[in-house]
N, C-alpha and C positions, 0 to 999 in steps of 0.2 A: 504494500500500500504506500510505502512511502516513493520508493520507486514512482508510481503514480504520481505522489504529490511532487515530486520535482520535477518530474516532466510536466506537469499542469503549470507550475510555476515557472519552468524554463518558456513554455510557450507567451507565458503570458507577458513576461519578460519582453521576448522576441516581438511579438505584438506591442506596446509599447513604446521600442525601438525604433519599430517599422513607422507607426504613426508619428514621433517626432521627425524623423526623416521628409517625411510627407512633407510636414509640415514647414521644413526647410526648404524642401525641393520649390513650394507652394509661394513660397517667401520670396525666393530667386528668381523666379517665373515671373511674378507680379512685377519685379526692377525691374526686369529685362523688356518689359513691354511696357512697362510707362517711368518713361527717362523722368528722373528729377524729383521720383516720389521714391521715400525709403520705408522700409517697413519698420515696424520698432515692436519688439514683445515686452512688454512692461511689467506683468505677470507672470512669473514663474511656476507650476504645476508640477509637484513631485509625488509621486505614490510610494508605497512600500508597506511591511508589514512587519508586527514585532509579537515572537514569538514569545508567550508567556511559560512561565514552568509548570507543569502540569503532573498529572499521577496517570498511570496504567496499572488495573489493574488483571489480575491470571482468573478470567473463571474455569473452572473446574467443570468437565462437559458439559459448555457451550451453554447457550442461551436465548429463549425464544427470540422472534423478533420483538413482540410486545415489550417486554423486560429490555432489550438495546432503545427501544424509542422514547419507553419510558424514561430511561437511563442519559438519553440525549434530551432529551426535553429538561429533564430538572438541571444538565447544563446551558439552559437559555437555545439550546440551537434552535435554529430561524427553520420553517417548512423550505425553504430551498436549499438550507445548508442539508437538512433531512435528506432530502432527495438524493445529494451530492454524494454523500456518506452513503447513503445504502446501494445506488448503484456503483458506487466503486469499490465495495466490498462485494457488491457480486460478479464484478467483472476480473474480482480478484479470485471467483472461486470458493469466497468464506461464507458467500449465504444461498441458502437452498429454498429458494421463495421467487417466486413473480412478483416483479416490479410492473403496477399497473398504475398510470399516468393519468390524471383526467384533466 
């Protein structure tokens, strides 16, 4: 799973990346076609994210799914973070259930 999260993160990275490029490229474009006007970005936009410390804990054969939702709910997680989490635990293989979308 974690594997997962870094590629999730490398991507997201990459994208990012891609869109301040644009945004240069976007920049240049505009001089080059109208002489005498410059652009100026006066606001700067940074993202990122800060990993907290947290606890894992071992259960002992497994546990339903109700008891994981449970278990993610009373940590505050959001119905899309929900989603996120159970389809990447099944695409890892660790849950034995139909993920159905509505």
């Amino acid at each position: 799973m974690n594997e997962q999260l870094e590629v999730l993160q490398d991507k997201h990275m990459a994208q990012m990346s891609q869109l301040q490029q644009q945004k240069i490229q976007g920049a240049q474009q505009n001089q080059a076609n109208n002489p005498g006007i410059r652009t100026v970005e006066e606001k700067k936009t940074t993202a990122g994210f800060v990993e907290e410390v947290g606890k894992f804990t071992i259960v002992d054969g497994g546990i339903t799914l109700e008891e994981m939702v449970n278990a993610l709910n009373s940590l505050g997680v959001t119905p899309k973070e929900m989603g996120s989490i159970l389809r990447a635990i099944k695409a890892a293989g660790a849950l034995q259930a139909d993920i159905k979308e509505t």
